[in-house]
Structures are given as C-alpha cells and as structure tokens.
N, C-alpha and C positions, 0 to 999 in steps of 0.2 A: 569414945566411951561405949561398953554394950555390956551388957547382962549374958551372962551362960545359965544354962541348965542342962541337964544329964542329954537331952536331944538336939537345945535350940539355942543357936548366936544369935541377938539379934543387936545389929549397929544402927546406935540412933546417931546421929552425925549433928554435932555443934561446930564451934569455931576452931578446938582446940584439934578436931579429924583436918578441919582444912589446912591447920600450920605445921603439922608432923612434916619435920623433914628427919633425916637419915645424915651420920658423920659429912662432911665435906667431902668431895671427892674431887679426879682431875673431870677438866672437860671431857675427856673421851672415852671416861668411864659410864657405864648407863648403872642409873639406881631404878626404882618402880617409882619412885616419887619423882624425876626428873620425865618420865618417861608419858607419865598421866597428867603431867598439866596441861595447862591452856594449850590446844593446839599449834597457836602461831609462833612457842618459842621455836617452832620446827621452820618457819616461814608459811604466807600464805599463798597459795597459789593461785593463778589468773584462773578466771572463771566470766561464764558467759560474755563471751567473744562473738561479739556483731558487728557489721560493716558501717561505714557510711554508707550513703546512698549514691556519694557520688566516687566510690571505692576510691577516695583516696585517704582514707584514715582506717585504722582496726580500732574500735573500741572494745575494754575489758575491764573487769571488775579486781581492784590488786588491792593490796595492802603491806606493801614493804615497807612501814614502816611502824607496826603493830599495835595498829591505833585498835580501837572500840569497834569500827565495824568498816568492811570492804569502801574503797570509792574507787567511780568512776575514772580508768585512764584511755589516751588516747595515746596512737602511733603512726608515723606514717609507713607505707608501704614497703621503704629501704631500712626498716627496723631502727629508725634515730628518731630521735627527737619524743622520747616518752615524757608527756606532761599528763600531770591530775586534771581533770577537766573541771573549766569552773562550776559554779552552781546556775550560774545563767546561762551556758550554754550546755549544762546537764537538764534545764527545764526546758530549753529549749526543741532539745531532739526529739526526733520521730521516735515512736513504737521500732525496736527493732521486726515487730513482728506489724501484721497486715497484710492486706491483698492488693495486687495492682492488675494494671488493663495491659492487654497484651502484649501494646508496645513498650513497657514497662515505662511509659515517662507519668505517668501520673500512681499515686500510693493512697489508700483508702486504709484508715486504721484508727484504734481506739488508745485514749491515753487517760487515764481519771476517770473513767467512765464516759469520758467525752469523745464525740465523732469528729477526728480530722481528715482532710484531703490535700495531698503534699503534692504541688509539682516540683518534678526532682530535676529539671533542666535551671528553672530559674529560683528553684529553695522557699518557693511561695507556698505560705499553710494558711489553709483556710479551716475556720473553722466551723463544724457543722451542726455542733448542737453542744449547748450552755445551760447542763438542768442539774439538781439536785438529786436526781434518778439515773440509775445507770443504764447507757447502752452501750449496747456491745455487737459483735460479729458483723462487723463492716465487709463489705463485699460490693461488686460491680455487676449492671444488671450483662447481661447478653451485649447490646448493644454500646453500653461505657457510657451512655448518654446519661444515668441514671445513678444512686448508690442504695442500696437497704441498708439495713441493720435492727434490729432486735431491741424492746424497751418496753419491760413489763410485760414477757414475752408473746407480745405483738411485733407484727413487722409492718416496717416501715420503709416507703420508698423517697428521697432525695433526689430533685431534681438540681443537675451541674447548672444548666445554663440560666438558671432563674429562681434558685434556691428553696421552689414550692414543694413542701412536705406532703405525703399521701400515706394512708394511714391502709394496710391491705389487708388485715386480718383483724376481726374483733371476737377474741376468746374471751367470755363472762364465766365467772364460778357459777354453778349449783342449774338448775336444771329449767328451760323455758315453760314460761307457764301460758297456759291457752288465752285465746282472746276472751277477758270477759270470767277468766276462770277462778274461782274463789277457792281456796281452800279451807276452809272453812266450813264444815256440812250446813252447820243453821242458817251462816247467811248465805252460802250457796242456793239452800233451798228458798228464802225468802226472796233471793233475785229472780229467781225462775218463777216464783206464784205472781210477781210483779210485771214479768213479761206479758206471763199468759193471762193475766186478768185485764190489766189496764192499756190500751190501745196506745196513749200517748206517749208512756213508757216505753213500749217497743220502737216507735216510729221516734221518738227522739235518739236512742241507743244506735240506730238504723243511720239516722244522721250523722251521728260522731264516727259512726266505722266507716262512714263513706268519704269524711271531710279528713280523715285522717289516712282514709286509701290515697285520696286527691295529694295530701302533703308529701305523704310516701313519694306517689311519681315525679312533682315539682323538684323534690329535692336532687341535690346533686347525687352521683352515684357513690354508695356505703356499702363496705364489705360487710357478708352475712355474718350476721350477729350467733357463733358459733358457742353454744354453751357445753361447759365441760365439766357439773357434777364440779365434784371438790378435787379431779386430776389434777396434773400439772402438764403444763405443755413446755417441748423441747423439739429440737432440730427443725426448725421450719425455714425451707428453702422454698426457693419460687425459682420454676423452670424458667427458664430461655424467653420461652416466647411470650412470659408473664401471664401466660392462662390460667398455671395451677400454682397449688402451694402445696407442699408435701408439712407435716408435721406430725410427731408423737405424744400420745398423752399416756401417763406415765399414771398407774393407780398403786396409792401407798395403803400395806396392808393396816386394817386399824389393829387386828389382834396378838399384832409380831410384840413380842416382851423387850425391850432393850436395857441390857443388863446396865448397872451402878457401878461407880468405881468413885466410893470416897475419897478424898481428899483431906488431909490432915492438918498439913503443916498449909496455912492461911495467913493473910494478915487481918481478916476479921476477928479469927480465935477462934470459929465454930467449925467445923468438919461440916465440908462442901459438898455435895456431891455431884458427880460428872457423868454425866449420859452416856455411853459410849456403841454400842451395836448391840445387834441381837446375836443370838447363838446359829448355830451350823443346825438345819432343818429346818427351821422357823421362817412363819411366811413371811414368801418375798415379793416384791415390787411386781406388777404386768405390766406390759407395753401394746400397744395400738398403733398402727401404721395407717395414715387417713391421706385422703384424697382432695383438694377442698377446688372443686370446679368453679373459677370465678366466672366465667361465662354462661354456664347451667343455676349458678347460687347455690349451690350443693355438693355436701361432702362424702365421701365414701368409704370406708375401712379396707386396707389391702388383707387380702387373705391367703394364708400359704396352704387352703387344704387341697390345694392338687400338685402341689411340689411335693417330687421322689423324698422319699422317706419321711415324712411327715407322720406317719404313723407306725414308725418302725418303734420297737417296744428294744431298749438297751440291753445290750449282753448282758450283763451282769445281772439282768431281773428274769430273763429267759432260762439262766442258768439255774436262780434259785427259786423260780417258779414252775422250772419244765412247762409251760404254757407257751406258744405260737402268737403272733398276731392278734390274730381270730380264734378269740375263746370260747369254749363255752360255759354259757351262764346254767349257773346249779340250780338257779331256782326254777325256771322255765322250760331248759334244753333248747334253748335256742342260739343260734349264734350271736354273738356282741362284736363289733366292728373297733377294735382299739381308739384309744381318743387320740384328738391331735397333740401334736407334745407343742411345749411351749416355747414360742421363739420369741427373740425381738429383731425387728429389719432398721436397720442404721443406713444413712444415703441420703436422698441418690444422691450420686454421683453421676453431673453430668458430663459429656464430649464437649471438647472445644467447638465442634458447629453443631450444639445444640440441638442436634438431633436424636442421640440415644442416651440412655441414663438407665446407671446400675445402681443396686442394691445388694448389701451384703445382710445374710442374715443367720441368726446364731441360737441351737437349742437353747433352752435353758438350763437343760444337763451339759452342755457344752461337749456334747459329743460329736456335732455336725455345723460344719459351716459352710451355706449356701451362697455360691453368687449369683445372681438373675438380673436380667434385663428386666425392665419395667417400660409399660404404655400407662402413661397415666389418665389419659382418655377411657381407657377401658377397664383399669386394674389390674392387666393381664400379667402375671410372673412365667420368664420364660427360665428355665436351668440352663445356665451356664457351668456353673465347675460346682460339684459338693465335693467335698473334703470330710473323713468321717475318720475318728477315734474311737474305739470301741473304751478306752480313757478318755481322754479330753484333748480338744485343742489348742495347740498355744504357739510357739516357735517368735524366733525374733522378724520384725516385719509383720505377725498375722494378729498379735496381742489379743485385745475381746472385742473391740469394736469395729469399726470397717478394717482396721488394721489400714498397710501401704497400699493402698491400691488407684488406679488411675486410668487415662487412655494412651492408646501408643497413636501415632502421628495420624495415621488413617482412618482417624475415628469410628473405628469398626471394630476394633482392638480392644480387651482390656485386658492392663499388667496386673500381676498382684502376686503374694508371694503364698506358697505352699510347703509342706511336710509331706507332700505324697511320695517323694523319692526316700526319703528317713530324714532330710535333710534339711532347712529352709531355706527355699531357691526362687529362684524368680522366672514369672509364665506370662505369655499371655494366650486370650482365647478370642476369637473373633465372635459378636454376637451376633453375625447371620448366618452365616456355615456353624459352627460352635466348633469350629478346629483350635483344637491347643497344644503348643508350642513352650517348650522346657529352655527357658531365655541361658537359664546356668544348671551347671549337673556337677556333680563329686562329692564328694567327703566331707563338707565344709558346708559352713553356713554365711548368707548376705546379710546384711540390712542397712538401715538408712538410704534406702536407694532415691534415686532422684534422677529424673530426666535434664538432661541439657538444655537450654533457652530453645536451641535450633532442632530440638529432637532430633539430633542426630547420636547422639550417644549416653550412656550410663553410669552415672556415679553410685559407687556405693564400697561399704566397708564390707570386708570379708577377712575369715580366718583359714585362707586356703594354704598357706605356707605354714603353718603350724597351728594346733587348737588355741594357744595361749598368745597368740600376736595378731594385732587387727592391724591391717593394711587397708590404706586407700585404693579404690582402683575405677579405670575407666576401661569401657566396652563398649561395642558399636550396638547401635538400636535393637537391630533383629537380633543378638548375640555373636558369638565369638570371641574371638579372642580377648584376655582380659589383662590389662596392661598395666602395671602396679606401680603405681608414683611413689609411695613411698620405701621406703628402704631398711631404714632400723631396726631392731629388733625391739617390741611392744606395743604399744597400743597409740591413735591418731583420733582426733575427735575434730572432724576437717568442716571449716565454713568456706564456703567460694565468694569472692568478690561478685558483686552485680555483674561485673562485665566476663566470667567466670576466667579471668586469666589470671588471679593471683589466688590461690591458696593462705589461709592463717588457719592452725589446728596447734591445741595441745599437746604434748608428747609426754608419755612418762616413759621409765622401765623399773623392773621391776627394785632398785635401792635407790631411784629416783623419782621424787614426785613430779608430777605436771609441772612443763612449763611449756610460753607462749612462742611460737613458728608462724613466719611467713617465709612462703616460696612461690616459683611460679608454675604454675599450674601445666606442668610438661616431664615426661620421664629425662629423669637424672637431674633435673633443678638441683640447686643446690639451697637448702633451710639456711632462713637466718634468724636466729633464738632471739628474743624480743627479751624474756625478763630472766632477770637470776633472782628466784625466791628465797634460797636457803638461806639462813642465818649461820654465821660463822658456829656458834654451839654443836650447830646440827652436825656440817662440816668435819668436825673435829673426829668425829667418830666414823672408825670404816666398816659402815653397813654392809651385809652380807646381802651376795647377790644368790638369792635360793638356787640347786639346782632342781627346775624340773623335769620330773621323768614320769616312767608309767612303767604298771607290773597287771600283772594276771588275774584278775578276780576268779574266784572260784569259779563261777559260770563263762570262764575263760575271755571275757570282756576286759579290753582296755580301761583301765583305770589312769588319770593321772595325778600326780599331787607336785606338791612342793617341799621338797629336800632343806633341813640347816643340820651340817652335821661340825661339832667339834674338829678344829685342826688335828690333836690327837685324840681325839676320840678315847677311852680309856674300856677294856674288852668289857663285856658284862655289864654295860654302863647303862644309866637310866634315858627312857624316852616320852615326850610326852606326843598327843595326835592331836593337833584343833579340829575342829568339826565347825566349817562356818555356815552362818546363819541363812534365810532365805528358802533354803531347799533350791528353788530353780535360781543360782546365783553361782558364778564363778570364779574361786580365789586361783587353781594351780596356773596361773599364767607368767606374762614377764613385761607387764606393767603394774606401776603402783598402785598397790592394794587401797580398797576402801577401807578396810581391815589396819590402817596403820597404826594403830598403838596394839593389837595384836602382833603385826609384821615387828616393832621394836620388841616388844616383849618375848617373841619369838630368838631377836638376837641377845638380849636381855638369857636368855635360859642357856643358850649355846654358851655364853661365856661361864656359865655356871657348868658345863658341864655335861648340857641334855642333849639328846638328837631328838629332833622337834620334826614331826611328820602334820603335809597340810594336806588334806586329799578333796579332791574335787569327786565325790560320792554319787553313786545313781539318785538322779532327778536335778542334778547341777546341770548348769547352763553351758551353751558352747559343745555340744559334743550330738547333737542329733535329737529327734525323734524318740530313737529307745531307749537313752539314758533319761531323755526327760521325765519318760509315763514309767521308768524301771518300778517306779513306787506306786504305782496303780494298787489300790485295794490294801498297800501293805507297808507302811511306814515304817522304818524300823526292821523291815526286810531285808533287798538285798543294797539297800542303802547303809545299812549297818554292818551287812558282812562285808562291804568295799574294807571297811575301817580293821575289822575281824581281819580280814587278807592283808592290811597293811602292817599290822601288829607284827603277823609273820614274816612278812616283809623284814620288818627292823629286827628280827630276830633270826633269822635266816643268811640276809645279806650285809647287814650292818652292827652285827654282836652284841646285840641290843639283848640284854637281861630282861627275859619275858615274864620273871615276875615284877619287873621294873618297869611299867608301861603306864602311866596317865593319861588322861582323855579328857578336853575339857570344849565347851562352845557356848556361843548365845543367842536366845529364841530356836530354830530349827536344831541348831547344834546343841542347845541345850536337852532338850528333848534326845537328840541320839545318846547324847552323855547318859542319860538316865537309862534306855534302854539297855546301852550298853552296860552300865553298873547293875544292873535289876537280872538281865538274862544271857551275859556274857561276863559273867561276876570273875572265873579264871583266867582270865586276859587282862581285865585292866584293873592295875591294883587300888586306882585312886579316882576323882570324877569330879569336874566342876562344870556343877550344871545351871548356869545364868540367863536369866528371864525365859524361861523353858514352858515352852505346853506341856503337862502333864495327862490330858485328858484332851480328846481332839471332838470328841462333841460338846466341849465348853468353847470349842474354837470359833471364829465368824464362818460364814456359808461362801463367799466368793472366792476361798483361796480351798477351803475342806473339802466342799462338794465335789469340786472336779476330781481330786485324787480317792477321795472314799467314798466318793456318794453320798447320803443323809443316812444319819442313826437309824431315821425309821424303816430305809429300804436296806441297807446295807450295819446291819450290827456287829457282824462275824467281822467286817473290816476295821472297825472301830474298835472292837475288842483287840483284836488281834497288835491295832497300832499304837495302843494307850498304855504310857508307862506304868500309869496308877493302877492297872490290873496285876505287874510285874513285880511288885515292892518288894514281895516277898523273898526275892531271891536277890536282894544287895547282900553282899558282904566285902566289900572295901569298904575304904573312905570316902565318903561322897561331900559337898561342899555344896549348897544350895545359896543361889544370890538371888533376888528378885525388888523389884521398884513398887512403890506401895502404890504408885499412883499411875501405874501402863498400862494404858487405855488401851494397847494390841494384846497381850498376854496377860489375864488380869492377875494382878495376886492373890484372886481366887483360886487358882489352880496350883499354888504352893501351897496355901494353907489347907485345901483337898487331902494335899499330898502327905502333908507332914501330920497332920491327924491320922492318916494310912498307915503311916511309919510308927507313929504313937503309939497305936491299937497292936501293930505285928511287933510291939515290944522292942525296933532295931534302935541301936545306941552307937552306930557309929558313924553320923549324920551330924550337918549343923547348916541350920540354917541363921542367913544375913539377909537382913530386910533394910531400905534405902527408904525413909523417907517422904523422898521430896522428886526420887526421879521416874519417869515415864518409861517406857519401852528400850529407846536411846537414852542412855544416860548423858549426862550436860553438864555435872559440877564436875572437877578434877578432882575434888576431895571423895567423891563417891569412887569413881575410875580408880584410882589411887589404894585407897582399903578395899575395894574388891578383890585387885589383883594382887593386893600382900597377903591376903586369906586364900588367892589360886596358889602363890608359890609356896606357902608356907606349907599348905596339905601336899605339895610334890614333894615337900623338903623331908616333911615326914614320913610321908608313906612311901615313895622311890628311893629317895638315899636312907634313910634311915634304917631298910633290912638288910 
C-alpha cells in the first residue's frame, strides 16, 4: 500500500507488502521476490571458525538446516565426522579468544563476564571470578605466576598458586578534596574561627590526623587513590616488572548536540525516540595518556610536545590561510608559537623481555601517525616512524588505533605496517639505532599478519597475484621470499591450528559463497571442503561469474569493476552502473560479494536484457594509498568521474545506448547516484538513490572529517561534495529509498532533500520511505518493494525510449 502525489511515493509496508508474490515460475528462473527473501533460502554459510585447543576439532557456526538462528558445529581435522555440538558441551568451551603464557600450556580468558584459567594439557578450568559485575581483559603478568584483568575499570592482580586477589589501581569519580576541606564557605569559615580560638579544638583535630597517619602506615599496602573528575578510564596495562601502570582518561564533551531519530512503528503505540551521534564538527572526546608510578605513589601525564610535528599546522589550512607555523598576531605584532594539535597515544605495547615498550599515536585530524618508544620512568617519547597524510591515514593493518603492530624476535625490533611506499606493507624499525627495514614492497597490499609461534616466519594475506584475489602466504622473519599456500582463484579467511600445522579457512569465489576448508599448512596441500551450504533452489540456477577487468580513468588511472553482460547482448541496448556502498570498501573482485542480493539482482537484470557495470571507484579499498585519499576534499569528484568514464566505457566498447544508462547504490553509492543525477544529468538517464547522504555536514565526525575536514575549517569541501547544493540540475528519473528509523544516515537528510526539490519545482522524483528499517535493511518485504521500484524506474526510463 502507498500514497502518491505529484513529487512523493511513500510505502507504508503491512502484511499484505510482505505476501506479494509474482505468477509461479521454474526453479531456475529468478523473480525480485524470490530474490529478496530470507537469506538462507540461498543456504547459510560457516562462520566464525575456531580451533580446539587441543587442534583436534575445527569449530563453526552452520545452519544447513534453516532453522531460526546459526548453531554451533564441530569437525575433525580429516574433514568427517560433522556433528551439531551439544549444548553442554557448547557451555562448556573456552573463549575462542584470550591470552596464554608462552609455553602456550596454560589459557587466561573471559566468558559471561567471568575470569577462567584453562590448562590445555589436562582440559582443567578453573574458575577465577563468580560476580554480578563484569570483568574482562584477562592477561598474564611477565612472570605467568600472576593474572590481571579489569573490573569497574580497575585492575586487578590474581595470584595462580594461591588464589589471593590484589586490587592495583583505585580510580574514584570527581575530584579529591583537602584534609579537613569544606566546601562550603560558612562552614568552612566557622571551622577555622573554631581552630584559631579554641586550644582544645586544635589539639584534638591534631590527634585524629596523627592516629589516622598512624592507621595509614599500619595498614597493609593500597594503590593511590587516583581521582578522575567525571572522565572515564580505559587501556590500563601494567609493565613487566609491575612498577607501573600506563592508562587513559577519556573526557566527554558536555556541549556536543546528538541528533534524534524517532521511531514510529513501536509496540507501546507512542513514537520513541533514539539517541543516535552527534554531527560532523561537533565537539569531540580528549584523551590523556598517564603514568601511575606505584613505587613513587604518583601519576604523571605523557606529553607529545617535543615529538616532530606536533605543531605542524595541516595543508589544507596553510593553503586557505596563507599563514606559516609562526604567525603573526594582529593585535600585538608579536609572534604566536602554533598550538599543539591533538593526539591520542594507544599502547604500550610491550617486548617479550620486557624491556622496551611502544606507543602508537594518532592526530586527531588524523593526518599523522606516530610510533615512539616510551621510558616510563621518566616519560620520555622517543620517534620511531611518523607516517603523515597530508589526507588522512588509514590502509589495511594501520586502521585508527595501534593498528598491527608488534616485536620481531630480538626484542629491539618493532613490526607494524605502513602506506609510505603508496601501498600497505610491512616494516620494522629497531628502537636503538632507529634503522628501518621494508619487510614487503610492490603493488599490493598485506594484512592480517601474524608471526609464527617460533618467530621464525610470517603469515599473512596479500592481493599480490591480482587486486581482486586474497591469497594466504608465508615469508621468512627478516623478509623474502613470499610463498603462497593457497591456490584458487578468490578470497581465504585462514585460522591455523595451535600447533600451526593444519590450516581451516573459508573460500568463496566470486558465483560462490563461502564455504568451510582444511588443509595442511604446506605449499601444494591439497583442501578438503568441510560443508556444502547451497540449497538445491539456489543450485538450480547458473549464476554468472562476472568478468573483471579495468579501463582508463580520465586522469589515466586504472580503474577496476565488474562486467555482467547479456549472451546476445542486443546493439544500442540498455545499461545499468551500481555504485557500492562504504566508500573505502571493495566489490570488483572474484569472491563472494557482501553485496549478494545486489550480485543476484545484478543477474536478475542481465536476464532481462541489461549489461550491468560494478566499478570499484576512487576511495575503494584494495588498490593503494592514492585511490584511497583520490576523494580528499572532494566527494563526488573524481570518484564520480571513475563511473562518468565507465558510462563511456559501455558505450564505447560494449554498444551500450548512452542515452540508456541507469545508475543506482546504497548509503555511499547512494550519494554518487545523486551527484551523478543533479550534475551529470546527460549520462544517466535514470538514478536510484537508497539510504543516501544528501548533505555531509549532517554526516558523524570519524568517518567525514578525515576526507573533508569540519564545515567550520573546510566549507568550500563540503560545498563542493553535498548533493543538496546540486538539486537543481536533476532531469531524469530519480527514485529516492530511505529507512525512517537509520540511525547512520538519518532520514533527515531525505526529507532535507526532498523539500530542496519541492521548492526548485522538480516532478520527476519519488520518494519511498520504509518504516520499520534502520540503515541495513532486515525485513524481506522491505528488500523486495524497494527493488521492484529500482526495476521498474529502469523499465521505464532505459527501455521505454
């Protein structure tokens, strides 16, 4: 059911959206209503894949048999014997996750909020703590004699051999107040007329501080009572040799706005409202990096204002301020010394012998990322490696927090990975020479790395044999050669057994979903497939296997995408472009898309007739450095003209009728749709543009700021990237989808838009509003009428001239 009017669709979705089926068809015909249901008529695929501990089992999460929700299975190593696990001994297992002591026979890990300690030789768990309160970040001290973990964020020390708890840190809210101190002025002042007049009053007061100095020393030994104002404290590690404890306190701004996003459809009846973030410029969070000397009783704040660049003033404000460093001030004539910019330091991170420990740490424009040695005796930050973006930094491995990083064997060493080549590779740097060392170099990007038990060599996933296929691969410690265990063509999501001789990884390609593999951990092993997910339905039907390729961007840049074209293709024929979502995110590849009821409805249009272009755009993932920052300052740039150049593309080499061209995405891709309908109006005839930014100063601050900076400092970029400036110039068919209730793209920024469009008079627009769904959509009945309203605007506006 929905209402029109001369501008606006809007689908309010009952019972009767979710039973609309379409004539009978065969199995191996695809309808858009076969296409959008429940996901598991497709089958469901294994997911989070952990070992046992004693690697003779792979556990995974399956469900072939499309019950309500995943359970637990279990297999063994020669790929037989798959059983459901029971529920008793699903309560029984460890944490897949946790820390163990070197020799790796003992396991330290959190399960319910509770502290267990597993011995993995004889299967014995003990348990370490039985509360109503959570603890968490279980860890081993230095010596393994010991365990911390974190509880009401205090830390806490576990002794093995005798189970006595020690409590090492005591962080109170709000601020200590003096011996004796009143706050109060009246009665502050009447306690003081009471000292200074009356004798007995002083020399009794004189007594309590001294019999309570006396308790003080009697008593046993207590961590200093550290107050912290209304912050919050986070990361608190305690060194090696248990003298210090490093932690962060974290201050929430009070004046940041966070915008509402009502809720309608409830089962109380009343429109709910939902908190959701603040906007992009709006004050954010600071961080504090402290010291807390338990031998001194005293804490100390770490400071970065002698670390390189610390006062370096960002391109982008140098350019539109003409101003240096070292300013000068207009009111005085004096010089002004730049102020520190703002970081936060993440760590340490210490050596296996406990001797050194690093810190990574990162602007808050996220233009620079530091790594330094730390003395935490003295505070001292030494440079190790900066890494600087005059964009922003990000790559696979370096992420926003400490990112991968680690030591190499000779605890002198630190790995971690870098974009300084264009690429993200893996380094390390010695922190007493500060000599650094390029572990990998090429064309290609690593991640997930991970050293070997014996640190003698290097696992990790790379796309060196093509941008669009992840291979596993092993390399010796100091680098070299890099020797690729797997084989196939697509993507490997690889766990190693404890003892690292058995490999179990996911596999897909790209007309195949994920499924579960073991082998053994050796070139040329031979896989053995653990599950078959597909449901015969699925089967019936022969999924096209896209061709990927790559053509010329205007600025003569490799571009890649993914190809579905018509058997006969018919001349002059219609095309449509996805544009997927994310921005830094990558579809042209040749495993199975996340993207899959776009990747069917992709074959879904081919059968109809279309050639269907998917392009992996400037700022998509997998291709480097400069494709990532391509969109710096300029969204809707040359991210847009990638799509602009593909157009050409299907008209050029594939006979694609260039007044025949639609363009459709969702959230990022939404957003290009619009650009491209508002200021590239003779290219694409038609535009479906689904949970779309309209407006990128309406967007959140951790994902905006780094590509445009804040509204206040950078407006020209924001201008420049906001559809809602461009309305003016739609003339196709545009097709607007948005969820009433998505708490990432609000549907504020449709209804922005569509009052835009209102006011500039345009009528050849419609908007469809969902409801009940969030950002990701969830019901099949929503998936389902969205995508009959994407084909039906192709149906009309590409075939229909």
């Amino acid at each position: 059911m929905f209402f029109k009017s001369k501008a606006i669709v809007v689908a309010l979705f009952g019972m009767l959206a979710a039973g609309a089926v379409q004539a009978q068809t065969s199995s191996s015909e695809l309808t858009i209503e076969k296409i959008m249901r429940d996901p598991k008529w497709i089958g469901t695929s294994p997911s989070n894949i952990f070992w046992s501990e004693d690697g003779k089992k792979v556990y995974f999460n399956w469900n072939p048999d499309a019950t309500r929700k995943d359970s637990l299975y279990a297999v063994n190593t020669k790929g037989k014997e798959i059983k459901k696990v029971a529920a008793a001994e699903r309560r029984s297992l460890p944490s897949p996750y946790g820390a163990y002591n070197h020799a790796e026979t003992l396991k330290v890990y959190e399960k319910n909020g509770d502290i267990f300690l597993l011995d993995i030789k004889s299967g014995k768990v003990t348990q370490v703590t039985n509360t109503v309160e959570r603890e968490s970040n279980p860890n081993f001290t230095f010596d393994e004699r010991e365990v911390t973990f974190q509880k009401d964020n205090n830390l806490y020390l576990w002794c093995i051999a005798n189970g006595q708890l020690t409590q090492l840190t005591d962080f109170r809210k709000g601020k200590k107040q003096a011996e004796g101190e009143d706050k109060d002025p009246q009665r502050a002042w009447l306690r003081n007329q009471q000292l200074g007049l009356l004798t007995i009053v002083k020399e009794r007061e004189a007594d309590k501080a001294a019999l309570k100095k006396q308790q003080k020393a009697d008593a046993p030994g207590r961590p200093l009572d550290i107050y912290i104002d209304d912050k919050q404290v986070t990361s608190v590690v305690l060194s090696p040799d248990e003298r210090f404890i490093t932690y962060s306190l974290i201050s929430r701004p009070k004046s940041a706005k966070v915008a509402i996003v009502p809720d309608f459809v409830t089962s109380s009846g009343y429109t709910e409202d939902i908190n959701t973030r603040t906007k992009v410029g709006d004050a954010q969070s600071t961080y504090e990096f402290f010291v807390y000397d338990t031998r001194r009783d005293s804490t100390y704040a770490i400071s970065m204002k002698d670390v390189e660049g610390i006062y370096d003033v960002p391109t982008f404000l140098l350019e539109k301020n003409k101003k240096a460093t070292i300013a000068k001030d207009a009111a005085d004539g004096k010089t002004k010394k730049a102020e520190m910019r703002t970081t936060v330091i993440y760590g340490p991170v210490w050596s296996d012998n406990g001797k050194n420990a690093v810190v990574v740490a990162r602007s808050a424009d996220n233009k620079d990322r530091w790594i330094l040695s730390l003395d935490p005796a003295t505070g001292k930050l030494n440079l190790l490696d900066r890494q600087h973006d005059d964009a922003w930094i990000n790559g696979p491995g370096i992420g926003y927090g400490t990112g991968d990083i680690g030591w190499m064997p000779d605890n002198e060493s630190v790995w971690f990975q870098s974009e300084e080549s264009g690429y993200s590779h893996l380094y390390a740097v010695n922190v007493k020479t500060g000599k650094k060392k390029a572990l990998t170099s090429g064309k290609f990007e690593v991640s997930d790395v991970q050293l070997s038990d014996d640190k003698k060599h290097w696992y990790f996933t790379a796309n060196k044999v093509h941008p669009g296929e992840q291979h596993f691969y092993k390399m010796p410690v100091n680098g070299g050669s890099m020797e690729q265990l797997t084989t196939q063509p697509g993507a490997y999501e690889v766990t190693m057994s404890p003892d690292e001789k058995m490999l179990a990884f996911r596999y897909s390609y790209s007309n195949k979903p994920w499924e579960l593999y073991v082998m053994e951990n050796k070139k040329g092993a031979k896989p053995r497939q653990i599950t078959n997910s597909l449901t015969e339905e699925f089967k019936a039907y022969k999924w096209r296997e896209p061709e990927v390729i790559s053509f010329k961007a205007e600025d003569g840049v490799d571009v890649y995408a993914r190809l579905y074209q018509p058997k006969n293709a018919k001349a002059k024929g219609p095309a449509v472009i996805f544009v997927h979502g994310a921005g830094y995110l990558q579809n042209a590849h040749k495993w199975w898309s996340s993207y899959f009821r776009e990747y069917m409805f992709h074959n879904f249009l081919v059968d109809q007739g279309y050639t269907v272009l998917d392009i992996d755009y400037r700022g998509s993932a997998g291709y480097g450095r400069d494709v990532r920052t391509g969109i710096y300052q300029f969204m809707g740039g040359k991210d847009l003209s990638d799509h602009v150049d593909g157009a050409k593309l299907l008209v050029d080499k594939y006979n694609v009728d260039p007044k025949k061209i639609g363009i459709y995405g969702g959230s990022y891709g939404g957003f290009i749709t619009l650009m491209a309908m508002f200021t590239e109006p003779d290219v694409f005839a038609a535009g479906a543009a689904l949970r779309s930014v309209t407006d990128w100063a309406h967007y959140n601050h951790g994902y905006t700021s780094n590509i445009l900076n804040t509204p206040q400092t950078d407006s020209l970029a924001y201008a420049k990237s906001s559809p809602i400036y461009y309305a003016e110039g739609l003339k196709g068919a545009l097709l607007i989808c948005h969820g009433m209730v998505d708490t990432n793209v609000h549907f504020q920024d449709v209804v922005r838009l569509a009052q835009r469009l209102i006011e500039l008079g345009k009528d050849n627009w419609e908007l469809a509003v969902y409801p009940v769904e969030d950002h990701g959509f969830t019901e099949p009945a929503s998936w389902t009428d969205e995508y009959k309203r994407i084909y039906k605007l192709f149906e009309e506006n590409l075939k229909g001239k």
